[in-house]
N, C-alpha and C positions, 0 to 999 in steps of 0.2 A: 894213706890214701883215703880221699873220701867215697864213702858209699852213698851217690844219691839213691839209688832204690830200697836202700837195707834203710834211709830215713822215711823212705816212702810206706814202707810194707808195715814198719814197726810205732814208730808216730803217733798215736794214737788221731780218729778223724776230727774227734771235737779239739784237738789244740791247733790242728792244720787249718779250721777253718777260720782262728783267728787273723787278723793283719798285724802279729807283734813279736815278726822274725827278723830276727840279724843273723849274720855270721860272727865269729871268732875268731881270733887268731892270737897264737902261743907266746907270751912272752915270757923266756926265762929271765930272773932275780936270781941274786946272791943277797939274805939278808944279812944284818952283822952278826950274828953268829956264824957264817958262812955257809949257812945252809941252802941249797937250791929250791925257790918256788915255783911255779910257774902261773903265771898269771892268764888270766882269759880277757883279753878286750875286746869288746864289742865292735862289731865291725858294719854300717849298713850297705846293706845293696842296693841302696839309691847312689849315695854319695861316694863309696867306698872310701869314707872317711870313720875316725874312732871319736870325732867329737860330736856331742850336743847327741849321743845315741839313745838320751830318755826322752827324743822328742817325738812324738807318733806320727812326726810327717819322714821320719828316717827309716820306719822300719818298714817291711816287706810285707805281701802275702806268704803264705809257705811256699807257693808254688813256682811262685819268682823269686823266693829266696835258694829252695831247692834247685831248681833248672840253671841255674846261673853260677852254681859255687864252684864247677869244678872249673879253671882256670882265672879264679880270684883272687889265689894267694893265700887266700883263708884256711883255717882247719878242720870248721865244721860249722853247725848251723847253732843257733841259741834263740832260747823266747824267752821273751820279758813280759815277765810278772806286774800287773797294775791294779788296781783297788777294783778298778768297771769290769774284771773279769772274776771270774767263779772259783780262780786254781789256787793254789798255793804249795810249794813245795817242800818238802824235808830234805835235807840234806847229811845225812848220817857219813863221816868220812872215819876211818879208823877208829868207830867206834868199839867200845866191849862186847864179845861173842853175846853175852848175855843183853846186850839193849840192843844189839841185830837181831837176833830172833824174834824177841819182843814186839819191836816195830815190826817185823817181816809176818810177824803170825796175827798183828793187829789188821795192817793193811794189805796183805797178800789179792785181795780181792780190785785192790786198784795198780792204776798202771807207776810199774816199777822199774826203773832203768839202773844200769849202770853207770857211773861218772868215769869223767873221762881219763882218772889213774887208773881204773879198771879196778878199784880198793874200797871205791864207796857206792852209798844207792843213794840216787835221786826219786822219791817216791812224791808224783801225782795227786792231790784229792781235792775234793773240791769240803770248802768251809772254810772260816775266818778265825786270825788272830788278832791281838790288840796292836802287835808293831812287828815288825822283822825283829827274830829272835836268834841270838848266838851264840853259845853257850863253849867256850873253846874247852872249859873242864870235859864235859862230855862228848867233844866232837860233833855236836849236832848242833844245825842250823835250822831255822822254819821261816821260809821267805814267803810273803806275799804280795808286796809292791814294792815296784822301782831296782829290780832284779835281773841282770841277765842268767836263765840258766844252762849251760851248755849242753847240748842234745848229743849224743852217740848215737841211738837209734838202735840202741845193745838193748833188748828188753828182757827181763829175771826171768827165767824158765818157770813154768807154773804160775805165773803171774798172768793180772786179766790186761786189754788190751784197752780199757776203759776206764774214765775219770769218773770215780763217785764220790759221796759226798761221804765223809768221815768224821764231819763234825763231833761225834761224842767221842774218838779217837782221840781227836788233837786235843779237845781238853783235858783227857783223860791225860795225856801225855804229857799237857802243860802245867797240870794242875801239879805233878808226880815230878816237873824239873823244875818248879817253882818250889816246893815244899823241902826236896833235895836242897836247893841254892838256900835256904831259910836258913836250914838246919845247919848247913857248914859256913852258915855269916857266926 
């Protein structure tokens, strides 16, 4: 069930006061391995259509995207990452106890959510990379444009409810899975 207040209360204000909301909605796969993924498509709330959803005339304010979702079909709300805003996101999914902590005691100070297996963190900051990064060896991703992220509105307990800038984080970070990928070429 969707909670639109629990996205209202949790949301941090500076990402709501963007206009670069869609919804989502679940699609399950069987890859050839036979394994179950589930995929997240963008969904907009102008068109309630899933195509052309990187275009900025499809996407929502928060408030129009929020107030509208429940009897859409959809499963929750997402914002899209673009160059002209300040965010970018980590994406840590079944990573190692030991690079959770890490990231989690790096950036604990910014806003930190759950994703929506309830298994990984989507972590907020604001500062720049050179390209979307994906690393499937380590389970971590670092998006900053042309991204949907899926929002739960779950936020990490002890964590702050605000988007700062982490800049010497990410590189730190980049620098330490770029050195890692060196070393195991």
């Amino acid at each position: 069930m969707i909670k639109a207040e629990q996205y209202k209360q949790n949301i941090p204000m500076e990402l709501r006061q963007y206009k670069q909301w869609l919804w989502f909605k679940k699609i399950r796969r069987v890859d050839l391995k036979g394994k179950e993924k589930i995929l997240k498509l963008p969904v907009s709330p102008i068109t309630f259509k899933s195509d052309d959803w990187n275009n900025k005339e499809q996407w929502a304010d928060f408030e129009t995207a929020v107030n509208n979702i429940d009897g859409s079909g959809s499963d929750g709300l997402s914002f899209v990452l673009i160059m002209d805003d300040p965010f970018l996101c980590i994406d840590l999914d079944n990573v190692s106890r030991d690079m959770r902590e890490r990231f989690f005691r790096d950036f604990q100070d910014t806003y930190i959510k759950t994703s929506q297996s309830g298994k990984g963190l989507h972590i907020f900051a604001k500062g720049g990379i050179d390209k979307n990064f994906n690393n499937q060896v380590e389970k971590l991703e670092m998006y900053q444009n042309n991204r949907c992220i899926a929002m739960t509105g779950n936020s990490v307990d002890g964590t702050s409810n605000n988007i700062i800038d982490k800049q010497s984080e990410i590189d730190k970070s980049m620098s330490v899975l770029h050195l890692k990928r060196a070393l195991e070429s």
